[in-house]
C-alpha positions, 0 to 999 in steps of 0.5 A: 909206315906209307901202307899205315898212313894210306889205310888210316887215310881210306879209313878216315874216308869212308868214315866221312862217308858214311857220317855225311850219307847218315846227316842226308838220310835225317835231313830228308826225312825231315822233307816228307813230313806230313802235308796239312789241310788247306781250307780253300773252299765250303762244299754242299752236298745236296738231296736231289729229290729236295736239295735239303743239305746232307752234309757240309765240308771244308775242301781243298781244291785241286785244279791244276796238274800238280794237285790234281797228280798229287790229291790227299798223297802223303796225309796221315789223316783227314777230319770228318768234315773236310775232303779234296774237290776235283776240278776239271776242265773237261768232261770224260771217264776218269779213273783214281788210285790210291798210290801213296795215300794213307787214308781209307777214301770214298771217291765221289765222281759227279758229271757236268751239271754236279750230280752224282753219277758213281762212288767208289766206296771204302779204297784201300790205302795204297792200293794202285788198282783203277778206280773208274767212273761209271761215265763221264766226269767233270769233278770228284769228290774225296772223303773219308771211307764210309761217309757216303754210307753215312750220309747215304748219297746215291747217284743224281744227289748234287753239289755246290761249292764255293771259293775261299777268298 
C-alpha cells in the first residue's frame, strides 16, 4: 500500500509539472506578439540635383542602444509609407543584418550632411550576413525591399526629417 501511495504522489507531480510547464509556454507566447508602428516623425526623400520630393514617409526613430539594437526585429509587416530612421551620434562605417526581422528591407545609409552614400537593396528576412556602408555613415534608412528601386534613388539623393511633438 506505501509503494501505491508514493507512485501515485510522483504520479501526481509530474502531472503538475507538466500542467504548469504548458500554462508558462501559453503565457510566453503571449509576450512576443507583434511590436506596431509608432509614428514619431515625417521624412523626405529629396532629388539632389532639384530637392523635388521623391517620396514621403511616416518613421519611427531609433536613437538610443535598445531601438538602434532591436530596429524593425519581431514585425510581421510594415506599410509603404513608413520606415525606421537611424540616428546617430557619430559618423563611421556601419554594417546591418537582418536577425530576427521578418520584412524583406532596403537599408539606406546616408553621411553627415544626409546625402546618400550606399543602398543595400532587397536583404533577406533573417538573414545575419553584413551589410555594410560603402563609407561613413551617420543615419540609416529602412524601408520596405524594393522601394528605392521604385522611387529610384541614387547615391547623393538627401533627406529631411522632422519630429513628432
Amino acid at each position: 500500500m506505501k509503494k501505491i501511495l508514493i507512485s501515485a504522489a510522483i504520479v501526481g507531480s509530474i502531472f503538475a509539472f507538466y500542467n504548469c510547464k504548458d500554462n508558462t509556454n501559453s503565457e510566453s507566447k503571449s509576450l512576443t506578439k507583434e511590436i506596431t508602428f509608432t509614428n514619431e516623425g515625417e521624412l523626405s526623400l529629396l532629388k539632389a540635383e532639384t530637392d523635388s520630393i521623391i517620396a514621403k514617409l511616416d518613421i519611427e526613430i531609433a536613437d538610443d542602444e535598445y531601438s538602434t539594437q532591436t530596429g524593425l526585429m519581431y514585425r510581421h509587416s510594415m506599410a509603404e509609407n513608413q520606415g525606421m530612421l537611424f540616428v546617430f551620434n557619430d559618423s563611421r562605417q556601419r554594417s546591418f543584418y537582418m536577425r530576427n526581422t521578418e520584412i524583406p528591407l532596403d537599408i539606406i545609409y546616408f553621411n553627415s550632411e544626409k546625402e546618400i552614400i550606399s543602398i543595400q537593396k532587397n536583404a533577406k528576412p533573417f538573414d545575419e550576413t553584413s551589410l555594410p556602408s560603402d563609407a561613413a555613415s551617420q543615419y540609416v534608412l529602412e524601408v520596405n525591399a524594393g522601394l528605392s528601386d521604385k522611387w529610384k534613388i541614387e547615391k547623393g539623393d538627401k533627406f529631411q526629417f522632422t519630429k513628432n511633438n
